[in-house]
C-alpha atoms as a printed R data frame, in Angstrom:
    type eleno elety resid chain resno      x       y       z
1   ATOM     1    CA   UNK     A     1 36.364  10.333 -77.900
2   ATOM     2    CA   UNK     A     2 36.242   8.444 -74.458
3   ATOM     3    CA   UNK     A     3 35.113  10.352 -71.239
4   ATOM     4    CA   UNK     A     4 35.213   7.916 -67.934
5   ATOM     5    CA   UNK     A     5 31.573   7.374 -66.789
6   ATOM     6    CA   UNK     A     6 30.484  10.031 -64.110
7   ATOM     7    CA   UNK     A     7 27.688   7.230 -62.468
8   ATOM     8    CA   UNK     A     8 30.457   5.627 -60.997
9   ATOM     9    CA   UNK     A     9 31.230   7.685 -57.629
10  ATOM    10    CA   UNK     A    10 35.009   8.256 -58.013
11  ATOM    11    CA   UNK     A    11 34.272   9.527 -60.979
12  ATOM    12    CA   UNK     A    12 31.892  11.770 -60.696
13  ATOM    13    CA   UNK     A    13 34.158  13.452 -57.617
14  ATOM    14    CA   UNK     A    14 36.594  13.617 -59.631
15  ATOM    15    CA   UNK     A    15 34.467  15.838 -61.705
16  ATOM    16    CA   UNK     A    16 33.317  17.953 -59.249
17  ATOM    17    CA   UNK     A    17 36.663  18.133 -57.614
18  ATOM    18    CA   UNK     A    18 37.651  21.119 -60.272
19  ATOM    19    CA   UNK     A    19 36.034  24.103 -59.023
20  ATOM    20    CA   UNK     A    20 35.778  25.654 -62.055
21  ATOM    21    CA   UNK     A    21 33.426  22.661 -63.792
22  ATOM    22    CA   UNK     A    22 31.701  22.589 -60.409
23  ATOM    23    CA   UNK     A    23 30.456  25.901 -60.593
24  ATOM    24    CA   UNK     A    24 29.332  25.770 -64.013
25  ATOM    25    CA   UNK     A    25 27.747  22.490 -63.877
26  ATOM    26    CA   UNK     A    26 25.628  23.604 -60.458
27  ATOM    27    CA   UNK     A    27 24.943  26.428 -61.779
28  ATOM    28    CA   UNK     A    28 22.962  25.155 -64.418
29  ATOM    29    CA   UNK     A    29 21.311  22.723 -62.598
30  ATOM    30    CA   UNK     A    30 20.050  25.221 -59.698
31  ATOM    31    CA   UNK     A    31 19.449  28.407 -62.281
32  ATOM    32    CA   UNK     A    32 21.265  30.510 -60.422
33  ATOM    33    CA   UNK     A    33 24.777  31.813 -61.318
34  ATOM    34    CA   UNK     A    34 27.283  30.329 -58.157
35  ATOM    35    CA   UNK     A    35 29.818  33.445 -57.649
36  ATOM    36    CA   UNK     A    36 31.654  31.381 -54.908
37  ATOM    37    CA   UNK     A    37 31.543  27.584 -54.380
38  ATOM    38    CA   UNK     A    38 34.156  25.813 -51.763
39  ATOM    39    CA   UNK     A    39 33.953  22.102 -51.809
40  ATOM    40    CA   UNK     A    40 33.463  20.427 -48.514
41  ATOM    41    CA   UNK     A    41 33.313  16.233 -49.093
42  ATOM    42    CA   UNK     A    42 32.103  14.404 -46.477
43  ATOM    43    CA   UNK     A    43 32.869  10.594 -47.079
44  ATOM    44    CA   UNK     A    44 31.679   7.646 -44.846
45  ATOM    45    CA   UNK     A    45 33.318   4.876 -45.002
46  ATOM    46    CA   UNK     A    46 32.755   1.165 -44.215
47  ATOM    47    CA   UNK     A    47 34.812  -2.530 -44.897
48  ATOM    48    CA   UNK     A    48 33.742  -5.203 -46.563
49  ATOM    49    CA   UNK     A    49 36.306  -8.224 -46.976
50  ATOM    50    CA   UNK     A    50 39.297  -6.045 -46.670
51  ATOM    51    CA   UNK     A    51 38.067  -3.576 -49.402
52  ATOM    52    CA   UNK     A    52 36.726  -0.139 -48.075
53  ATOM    53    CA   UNK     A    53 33.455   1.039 -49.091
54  ATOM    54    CA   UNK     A    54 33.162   4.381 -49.364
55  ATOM    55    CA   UNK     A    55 29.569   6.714 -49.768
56  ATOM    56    CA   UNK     A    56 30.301  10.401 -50.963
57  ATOM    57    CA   UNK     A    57 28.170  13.107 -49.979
58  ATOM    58    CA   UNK     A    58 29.292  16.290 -51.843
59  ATOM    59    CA   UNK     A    59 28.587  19.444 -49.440
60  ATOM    60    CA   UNK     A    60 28.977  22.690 -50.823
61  ATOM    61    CA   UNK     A    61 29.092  26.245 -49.188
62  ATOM    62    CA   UNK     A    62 27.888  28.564 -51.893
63  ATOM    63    CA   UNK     A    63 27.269  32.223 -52.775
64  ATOM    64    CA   UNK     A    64 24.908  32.572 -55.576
65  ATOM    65    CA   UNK     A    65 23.388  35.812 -57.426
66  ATOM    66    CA   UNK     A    66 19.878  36.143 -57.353
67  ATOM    67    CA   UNK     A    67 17.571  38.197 -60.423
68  ATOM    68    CA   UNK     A    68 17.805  41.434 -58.514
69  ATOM    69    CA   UNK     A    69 21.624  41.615 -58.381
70  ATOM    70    CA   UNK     A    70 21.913  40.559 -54.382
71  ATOM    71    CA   UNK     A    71 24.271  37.776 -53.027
72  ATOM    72    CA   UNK     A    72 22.805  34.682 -51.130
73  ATOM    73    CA   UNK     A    73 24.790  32.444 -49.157
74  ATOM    74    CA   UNK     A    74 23.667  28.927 -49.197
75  ATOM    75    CA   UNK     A    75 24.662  25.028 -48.655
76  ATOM    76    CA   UNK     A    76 24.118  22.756 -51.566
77  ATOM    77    CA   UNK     A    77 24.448  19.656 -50.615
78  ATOM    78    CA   UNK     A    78 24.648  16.625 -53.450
79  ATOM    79    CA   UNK     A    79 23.706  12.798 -53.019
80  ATOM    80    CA   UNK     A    80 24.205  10.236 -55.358
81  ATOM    81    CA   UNK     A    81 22.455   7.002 -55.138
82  ATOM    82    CA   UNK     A    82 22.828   3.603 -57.383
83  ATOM    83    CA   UNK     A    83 19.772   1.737 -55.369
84  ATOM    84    CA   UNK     A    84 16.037   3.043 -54.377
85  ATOM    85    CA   UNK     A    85 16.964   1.608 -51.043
86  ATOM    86    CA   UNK     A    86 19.001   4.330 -50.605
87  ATOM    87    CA   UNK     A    87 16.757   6.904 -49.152
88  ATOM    88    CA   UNK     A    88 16.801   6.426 -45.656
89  ATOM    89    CA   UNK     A    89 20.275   7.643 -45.913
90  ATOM    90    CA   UNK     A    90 19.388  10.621 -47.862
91  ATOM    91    CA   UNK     A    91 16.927  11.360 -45.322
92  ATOM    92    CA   UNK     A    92 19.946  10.697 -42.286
93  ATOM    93    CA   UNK     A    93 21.929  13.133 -43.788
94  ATOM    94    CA   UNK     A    94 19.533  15.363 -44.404
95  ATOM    95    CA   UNK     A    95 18.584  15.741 -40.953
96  ATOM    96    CA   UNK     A    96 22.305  16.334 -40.606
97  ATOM    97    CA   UNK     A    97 22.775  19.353 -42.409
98  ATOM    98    CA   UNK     A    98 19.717  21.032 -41.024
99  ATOM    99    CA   UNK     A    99 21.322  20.163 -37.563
100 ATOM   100    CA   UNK     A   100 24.827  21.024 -38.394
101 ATOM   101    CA   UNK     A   101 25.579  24.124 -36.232
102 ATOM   102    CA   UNK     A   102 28.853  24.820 -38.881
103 ATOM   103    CA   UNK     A   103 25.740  25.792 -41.796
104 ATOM   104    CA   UNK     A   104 25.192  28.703 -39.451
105 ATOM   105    CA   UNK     A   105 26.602  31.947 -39.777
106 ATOM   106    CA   UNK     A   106 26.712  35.435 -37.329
107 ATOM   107    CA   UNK     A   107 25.340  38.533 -37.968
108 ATOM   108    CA   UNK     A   108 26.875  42.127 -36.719
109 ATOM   109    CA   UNK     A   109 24.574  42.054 -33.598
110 ATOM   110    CA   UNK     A   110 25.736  38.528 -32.626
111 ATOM   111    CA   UNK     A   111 22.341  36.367 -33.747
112 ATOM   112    CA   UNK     A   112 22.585  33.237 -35.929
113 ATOM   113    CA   UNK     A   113 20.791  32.379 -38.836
114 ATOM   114    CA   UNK     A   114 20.751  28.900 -40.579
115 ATOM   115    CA   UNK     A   115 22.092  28.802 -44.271
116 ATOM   116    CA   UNK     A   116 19.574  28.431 -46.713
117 ATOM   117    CA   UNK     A   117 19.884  24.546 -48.436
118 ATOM   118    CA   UNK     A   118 19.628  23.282 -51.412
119 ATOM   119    CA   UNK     A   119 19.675  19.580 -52.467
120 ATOM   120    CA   UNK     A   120 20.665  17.442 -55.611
121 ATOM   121    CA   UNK     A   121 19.760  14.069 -56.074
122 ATOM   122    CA   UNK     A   122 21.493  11.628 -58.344
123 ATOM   123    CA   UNK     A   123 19.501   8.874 -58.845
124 ATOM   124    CA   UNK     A   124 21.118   5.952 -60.496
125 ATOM   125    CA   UNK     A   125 17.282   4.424 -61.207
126 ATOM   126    CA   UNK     A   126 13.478   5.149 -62.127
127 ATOM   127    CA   UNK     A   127 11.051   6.811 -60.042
128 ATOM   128    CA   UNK     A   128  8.721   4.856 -61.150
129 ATOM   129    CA   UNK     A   129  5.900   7.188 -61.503
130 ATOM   130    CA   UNK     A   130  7.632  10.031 -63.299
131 ATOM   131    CA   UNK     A   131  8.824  10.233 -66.386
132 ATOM   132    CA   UNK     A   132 11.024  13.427 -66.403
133 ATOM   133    CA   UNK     A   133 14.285  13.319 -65.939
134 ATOM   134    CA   UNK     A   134 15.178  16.134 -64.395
135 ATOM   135    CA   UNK     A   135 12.980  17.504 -61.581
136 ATOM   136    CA   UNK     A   136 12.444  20.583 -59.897
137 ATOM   137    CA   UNK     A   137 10.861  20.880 -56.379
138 ATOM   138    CA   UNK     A   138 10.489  24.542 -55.872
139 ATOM   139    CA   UNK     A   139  8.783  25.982 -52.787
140 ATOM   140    CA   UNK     A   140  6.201  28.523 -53.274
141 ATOM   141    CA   UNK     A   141  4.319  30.650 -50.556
142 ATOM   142    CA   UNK     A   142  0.728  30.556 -50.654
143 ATOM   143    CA   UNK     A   143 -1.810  32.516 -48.612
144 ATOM   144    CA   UNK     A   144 -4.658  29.547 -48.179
145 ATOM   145    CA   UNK     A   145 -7.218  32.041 -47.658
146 ATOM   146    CA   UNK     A   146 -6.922  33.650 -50.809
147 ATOM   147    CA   UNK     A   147 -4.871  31.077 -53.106
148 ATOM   148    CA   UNK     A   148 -2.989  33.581 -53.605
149 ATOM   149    CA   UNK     A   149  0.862  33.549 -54.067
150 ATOM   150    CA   UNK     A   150  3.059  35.563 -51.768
151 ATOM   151    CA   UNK     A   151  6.123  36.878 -53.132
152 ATOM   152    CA   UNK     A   152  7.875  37.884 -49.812
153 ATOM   153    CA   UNK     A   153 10.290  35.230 -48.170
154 ATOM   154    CA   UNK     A   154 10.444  35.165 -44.003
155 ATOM   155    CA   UNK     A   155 13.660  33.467 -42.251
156 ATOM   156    CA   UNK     A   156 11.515  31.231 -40.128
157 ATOM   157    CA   UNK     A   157 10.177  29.476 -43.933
158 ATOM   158    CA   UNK     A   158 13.308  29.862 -45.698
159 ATOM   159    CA   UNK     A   159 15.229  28.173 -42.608
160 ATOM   160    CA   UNK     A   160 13.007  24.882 -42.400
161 ATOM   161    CA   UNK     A   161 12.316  24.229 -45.639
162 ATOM   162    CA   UNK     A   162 14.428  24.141 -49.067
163 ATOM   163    CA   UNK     A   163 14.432  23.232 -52.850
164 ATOM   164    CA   UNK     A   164 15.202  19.747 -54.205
165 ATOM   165    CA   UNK     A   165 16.501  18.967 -57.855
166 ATOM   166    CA   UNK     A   166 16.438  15.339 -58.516
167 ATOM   167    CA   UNK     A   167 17.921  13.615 -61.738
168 ATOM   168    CA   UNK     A   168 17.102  10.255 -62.962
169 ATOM   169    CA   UNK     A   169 20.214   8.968 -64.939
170 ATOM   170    CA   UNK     A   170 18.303   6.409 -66.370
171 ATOM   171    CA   UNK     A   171 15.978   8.532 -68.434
172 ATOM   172    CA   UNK     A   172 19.053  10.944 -69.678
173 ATOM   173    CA   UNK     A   173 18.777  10.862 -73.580
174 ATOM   174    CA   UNK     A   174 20.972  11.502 -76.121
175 ATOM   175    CA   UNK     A   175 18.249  13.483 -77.914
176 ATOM   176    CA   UNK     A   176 18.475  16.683 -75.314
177 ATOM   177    CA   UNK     A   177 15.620  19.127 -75.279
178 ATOM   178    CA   UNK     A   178 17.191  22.146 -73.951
179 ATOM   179    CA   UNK     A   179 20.703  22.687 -72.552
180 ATOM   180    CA   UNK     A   180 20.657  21.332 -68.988
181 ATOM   181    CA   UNK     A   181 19.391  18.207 -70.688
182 ATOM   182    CA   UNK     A   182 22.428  18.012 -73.202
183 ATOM   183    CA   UNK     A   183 25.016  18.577 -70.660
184 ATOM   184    CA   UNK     A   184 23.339  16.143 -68.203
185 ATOM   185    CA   UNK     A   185 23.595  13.602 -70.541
186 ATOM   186    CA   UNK     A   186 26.551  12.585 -69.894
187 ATOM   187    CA   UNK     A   187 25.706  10.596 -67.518
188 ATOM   188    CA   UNK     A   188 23.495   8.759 -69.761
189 ATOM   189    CA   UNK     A   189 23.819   4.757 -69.494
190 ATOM   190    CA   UNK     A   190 21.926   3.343 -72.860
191 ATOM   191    CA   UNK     A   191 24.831   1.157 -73.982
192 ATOM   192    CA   UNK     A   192 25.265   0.032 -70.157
193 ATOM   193    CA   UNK     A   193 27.376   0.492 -67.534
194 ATOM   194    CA   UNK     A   194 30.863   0.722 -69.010
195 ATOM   195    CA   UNK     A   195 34.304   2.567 -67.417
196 ATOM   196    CA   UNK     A   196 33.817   4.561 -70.423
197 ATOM   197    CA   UNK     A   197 31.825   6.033 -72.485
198 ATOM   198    CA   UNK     A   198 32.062   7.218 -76.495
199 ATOM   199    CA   UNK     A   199 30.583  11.093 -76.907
200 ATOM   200    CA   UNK     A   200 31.381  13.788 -79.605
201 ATOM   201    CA   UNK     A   201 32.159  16.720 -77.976
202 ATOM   202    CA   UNK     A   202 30.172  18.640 -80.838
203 ATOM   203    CA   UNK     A   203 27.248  17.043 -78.742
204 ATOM   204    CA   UNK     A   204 27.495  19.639 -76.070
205 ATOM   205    CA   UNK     A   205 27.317  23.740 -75.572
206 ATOM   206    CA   UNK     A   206 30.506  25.320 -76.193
207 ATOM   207    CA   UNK     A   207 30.475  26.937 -72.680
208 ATOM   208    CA   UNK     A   208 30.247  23.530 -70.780
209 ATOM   209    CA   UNK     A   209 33.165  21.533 -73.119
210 ATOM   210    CA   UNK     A   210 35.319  21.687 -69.989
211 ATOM   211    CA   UNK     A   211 33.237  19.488 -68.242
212 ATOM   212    CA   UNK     A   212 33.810  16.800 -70.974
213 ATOM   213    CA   UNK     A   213 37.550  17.640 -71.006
214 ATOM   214    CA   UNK     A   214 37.748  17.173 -67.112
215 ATOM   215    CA   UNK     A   215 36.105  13.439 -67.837
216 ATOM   216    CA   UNK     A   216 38.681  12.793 -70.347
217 ATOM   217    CA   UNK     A   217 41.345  13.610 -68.114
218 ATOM   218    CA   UNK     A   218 39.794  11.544 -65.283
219 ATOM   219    CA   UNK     A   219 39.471   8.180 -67.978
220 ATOM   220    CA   UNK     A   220 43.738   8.551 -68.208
221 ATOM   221    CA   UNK     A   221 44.138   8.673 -64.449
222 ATOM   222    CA   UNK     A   222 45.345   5.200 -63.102
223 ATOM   223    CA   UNK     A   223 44.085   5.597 -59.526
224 ATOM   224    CA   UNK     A   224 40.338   6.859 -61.328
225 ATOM   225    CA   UNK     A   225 40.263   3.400 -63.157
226 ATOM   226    CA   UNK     A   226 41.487   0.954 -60.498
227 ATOM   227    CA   UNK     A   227 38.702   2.794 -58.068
228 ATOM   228    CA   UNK     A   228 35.973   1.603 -60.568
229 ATOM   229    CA   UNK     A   229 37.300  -1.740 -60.481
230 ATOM   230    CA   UNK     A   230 36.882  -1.604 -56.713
231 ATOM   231    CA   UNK     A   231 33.745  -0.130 -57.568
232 ATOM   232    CA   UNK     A   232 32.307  -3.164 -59.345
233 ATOM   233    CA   UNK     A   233 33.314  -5.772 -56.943
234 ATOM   234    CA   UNK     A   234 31.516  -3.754 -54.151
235 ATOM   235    CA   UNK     A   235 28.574  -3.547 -56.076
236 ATOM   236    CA   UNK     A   236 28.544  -7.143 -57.135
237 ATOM   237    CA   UNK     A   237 29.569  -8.132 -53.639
238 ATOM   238    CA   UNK     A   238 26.118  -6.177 -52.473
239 ATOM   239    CA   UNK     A   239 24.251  -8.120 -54.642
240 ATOM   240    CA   UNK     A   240 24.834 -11.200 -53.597
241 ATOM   241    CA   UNK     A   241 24.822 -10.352 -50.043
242 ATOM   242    CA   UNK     A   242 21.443  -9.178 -51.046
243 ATOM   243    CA   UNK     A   243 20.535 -12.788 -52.656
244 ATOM   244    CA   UNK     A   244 22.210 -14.510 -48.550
245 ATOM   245    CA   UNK     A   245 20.256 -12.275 -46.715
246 ATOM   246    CA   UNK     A   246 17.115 -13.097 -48.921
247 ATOM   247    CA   UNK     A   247 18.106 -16.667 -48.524
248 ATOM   248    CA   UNK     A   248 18.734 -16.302 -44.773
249 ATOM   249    CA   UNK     A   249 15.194 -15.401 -44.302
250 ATOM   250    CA   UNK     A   250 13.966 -17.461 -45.931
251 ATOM   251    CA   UNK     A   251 15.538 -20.380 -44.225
252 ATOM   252    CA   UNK     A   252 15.121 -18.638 -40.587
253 ATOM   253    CA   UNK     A   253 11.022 -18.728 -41.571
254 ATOM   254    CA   UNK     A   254 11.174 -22.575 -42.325
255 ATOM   255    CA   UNK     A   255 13.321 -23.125 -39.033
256 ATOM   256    CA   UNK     A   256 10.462 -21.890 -37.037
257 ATOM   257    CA   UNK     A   257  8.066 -23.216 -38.798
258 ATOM   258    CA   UNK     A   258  9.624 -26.626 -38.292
259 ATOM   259    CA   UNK     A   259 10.250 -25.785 -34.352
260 ATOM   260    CA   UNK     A   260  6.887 -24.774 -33.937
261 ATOM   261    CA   UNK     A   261  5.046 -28.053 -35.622
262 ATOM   262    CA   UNK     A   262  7.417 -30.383 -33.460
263 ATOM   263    CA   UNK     A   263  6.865 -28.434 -30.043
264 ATOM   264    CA   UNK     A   264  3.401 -28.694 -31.107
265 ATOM   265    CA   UNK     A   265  3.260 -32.458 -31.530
266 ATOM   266    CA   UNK     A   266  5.208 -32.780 -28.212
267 ATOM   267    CA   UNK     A   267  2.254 -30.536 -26.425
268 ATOM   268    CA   UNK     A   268  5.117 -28.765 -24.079
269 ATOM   269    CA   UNK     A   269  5.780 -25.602 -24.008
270 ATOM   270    CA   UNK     A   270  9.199 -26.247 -23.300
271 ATOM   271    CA   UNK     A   271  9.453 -28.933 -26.207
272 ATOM   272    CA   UNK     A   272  8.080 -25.679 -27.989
273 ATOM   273    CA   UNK     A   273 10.605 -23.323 -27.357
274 ATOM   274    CA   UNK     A   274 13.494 -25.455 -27.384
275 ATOM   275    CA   UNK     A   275 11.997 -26.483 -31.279
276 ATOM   276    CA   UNK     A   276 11.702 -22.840 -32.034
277 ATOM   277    CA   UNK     A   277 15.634 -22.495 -30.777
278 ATOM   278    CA   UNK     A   278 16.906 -25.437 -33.036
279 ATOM   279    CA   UNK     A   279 15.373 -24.380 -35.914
280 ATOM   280    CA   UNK     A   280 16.314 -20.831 -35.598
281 ATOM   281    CA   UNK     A   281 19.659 -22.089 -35.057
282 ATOM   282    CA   UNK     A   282 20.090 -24.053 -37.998
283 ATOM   283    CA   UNK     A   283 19.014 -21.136 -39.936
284 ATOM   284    CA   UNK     A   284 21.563 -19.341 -39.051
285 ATOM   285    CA   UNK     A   285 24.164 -22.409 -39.629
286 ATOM   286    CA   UNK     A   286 22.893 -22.692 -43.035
287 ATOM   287    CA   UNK     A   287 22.987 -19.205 -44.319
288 ATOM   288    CA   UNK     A   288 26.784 -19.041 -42.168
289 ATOM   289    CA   UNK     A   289 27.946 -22.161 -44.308
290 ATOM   290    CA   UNK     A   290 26.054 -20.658 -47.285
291 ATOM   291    CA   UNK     A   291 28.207 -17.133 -46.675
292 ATOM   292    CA   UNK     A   292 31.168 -19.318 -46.002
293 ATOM   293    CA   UNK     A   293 30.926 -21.354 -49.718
294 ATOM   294    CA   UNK     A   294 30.569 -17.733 -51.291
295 ATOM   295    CA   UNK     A   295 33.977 -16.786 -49.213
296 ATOM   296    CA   UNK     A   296 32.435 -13.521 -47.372
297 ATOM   297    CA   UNK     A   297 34.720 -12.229 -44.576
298 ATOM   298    CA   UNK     A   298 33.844 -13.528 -41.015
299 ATOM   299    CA   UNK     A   299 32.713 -10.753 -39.729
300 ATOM   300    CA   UNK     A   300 30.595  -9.817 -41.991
301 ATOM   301    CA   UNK     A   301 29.057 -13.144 -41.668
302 ATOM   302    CA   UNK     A   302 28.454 -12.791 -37.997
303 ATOM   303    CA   UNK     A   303 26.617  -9.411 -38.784
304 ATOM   304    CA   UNK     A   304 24.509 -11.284 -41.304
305 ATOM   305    CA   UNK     A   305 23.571 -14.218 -38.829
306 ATOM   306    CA   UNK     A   306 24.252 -13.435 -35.317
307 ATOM   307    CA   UNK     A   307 26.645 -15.721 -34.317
308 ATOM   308    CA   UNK     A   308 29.951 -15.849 -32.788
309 ATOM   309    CA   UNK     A   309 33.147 -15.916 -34.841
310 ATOM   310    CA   UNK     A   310 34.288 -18.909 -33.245
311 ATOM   311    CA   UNK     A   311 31.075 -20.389 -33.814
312 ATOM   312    CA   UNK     A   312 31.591 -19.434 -37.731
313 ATOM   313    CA   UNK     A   313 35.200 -20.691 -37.406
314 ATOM   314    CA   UNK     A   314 33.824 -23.815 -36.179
315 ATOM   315    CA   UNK     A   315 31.625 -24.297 -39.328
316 ATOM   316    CA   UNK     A   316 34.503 -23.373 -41.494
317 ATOM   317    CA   UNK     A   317 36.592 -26.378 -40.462
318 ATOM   318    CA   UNK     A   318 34.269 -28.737 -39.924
């Protein structure tokens, strides 16, 4: 059977979308059963040639059961990345939720206390350095004198710091060691990135089969597929803007180079600058043009660049 593929972003909101798979799924992954679970998508969005980008950030308000039978109220908060370049965002929006006075709540004598958080990373490539693919960063307590660990929690810890689960998508295999592993792996990529992807649904625990039929269901939506179209131009669209920008600095470099041998040879410091200028300038024409031949929206180009759009419009019909 045919599920749609989860590492594409539409997709895997669509997933989580269902309450019901979302609090299974998290559940595994965090090793705590989620008794509550209310879906709070935060989505940022940006335009590139007409087309809008858009970045999801799943946010989730939580209450979990701990081993002893209590309740916990938490935030887990999901980010999904294709690129490493990607974590200066996670790290913006990070510092988001910990300064987010709505992951606060009240007490009965009026003080506020910060939500504990948890984080999920979905990382669409290889930490280079580690192997597993799923990873557990769990905080423990430890008294330095001793070396001891102490089992007590205080607010003031539990407030400023938190646990991270990180997944590497890339090193998902088929051949699952345990059952986190076997439902994860459905977002393995081995035959390549492809709108779809063939499983048996034998493959996976009985319990979690839900989570396969939600991806079945998503692979016959129309809107689901036309979004990973979108999804493919964007992407190929970043790499090549990538490969301009690359190219842009590279040409910028030369330009100065080239201003700062002639102002040289003309032993002014005017002739200097005014060489610097020129060939800073035609940097920027070239890598303009060079946008221009690839057809990139105008204002994109200026971005790239730095120069005007009638300066770009200029270029275009010259």
């Amino acid at each position: 059977m045919q599920i749609a593929n989860p590492i594409y972003d539409v997709v895997f909101k669509y997933l989580l979308d269902d309450n019901r798979v979302a609090k299974k799924l998290l559940s595994l992954i965090i090793e705590h059963e989620i008794v509550e679970l209310t879906l709070c998508p935060t989505e940022i969005r940006g335009d590139m040639e007409g087309r809008t980008l858009t970045v999801y950030r799943l946010d989730f308000s939580a209450t979990i059961m701990l081993e002893n039978g209590d309740r916990k109220n938490v935030i887990i908060e999901i980010q999904k990345a294709k690129f490493p370049t990607d974590i200066m965002r996670f790290r913006k929006y990070l510092g988001n939720r910990y300064a987010d006075k709505n992951n606060c709540y009240t007490d009965e004598n009026g003080r506020t206390h910060a939500l504990p958080l948890i984080t999920i990373y979905f990382l669409g490539h290889h930490l280079p350095q580690i192997e597993a693919p799923i990873i557990k960063v769990a905080r423990n307590y430890t008294d330095c004198i001793s070396g001891k660990i102490i089992e007590q929690c205080d607010e003031f810890i539990e407030s400023l710091t938190h646990d991270s689960y990180v997944i590497q998508i890339p090193r998902l295999k088929h051949n699952s060691k345990n059952r986190l592993e076997q439902v994860l792996s459905i977002f393995e990529q081995s035959d390549g990135v492809n709108h779809l992807l063939n499983i048996n649904e034998e493959d996976y625990p009985k319990e979690y089969r839900e989570v396969i039929r939600r991806l079945i269901k998503a692979a016959s939506e129309p809107q689901v597929r036309t979004t990973m179209d979108v999804e493919d131009e964007i992407l190929a669209e970043l790499e090549n803007l990538e490969r301009l920008i690359a190219g842009k600095d590279q040409a910028v470099k030369v330009a100065r180079e080239a201003g700062r041998v002639e102002g040289k040879a003309e032993g002014k410091a005017e002739g200097k600058a005014e060489g610097k200028a020129a060939g800073k300038a035609e940097g920027r024409e070239e890598t303009a043009l060079n946008c221009i031949t690839e057809g990139m929206n105008i204002n994109l180009i200026s971005k790239i660049t730095g120069l005007g759009i009638l300066e770009i419009e200029k270029l275009k019909n010259a």
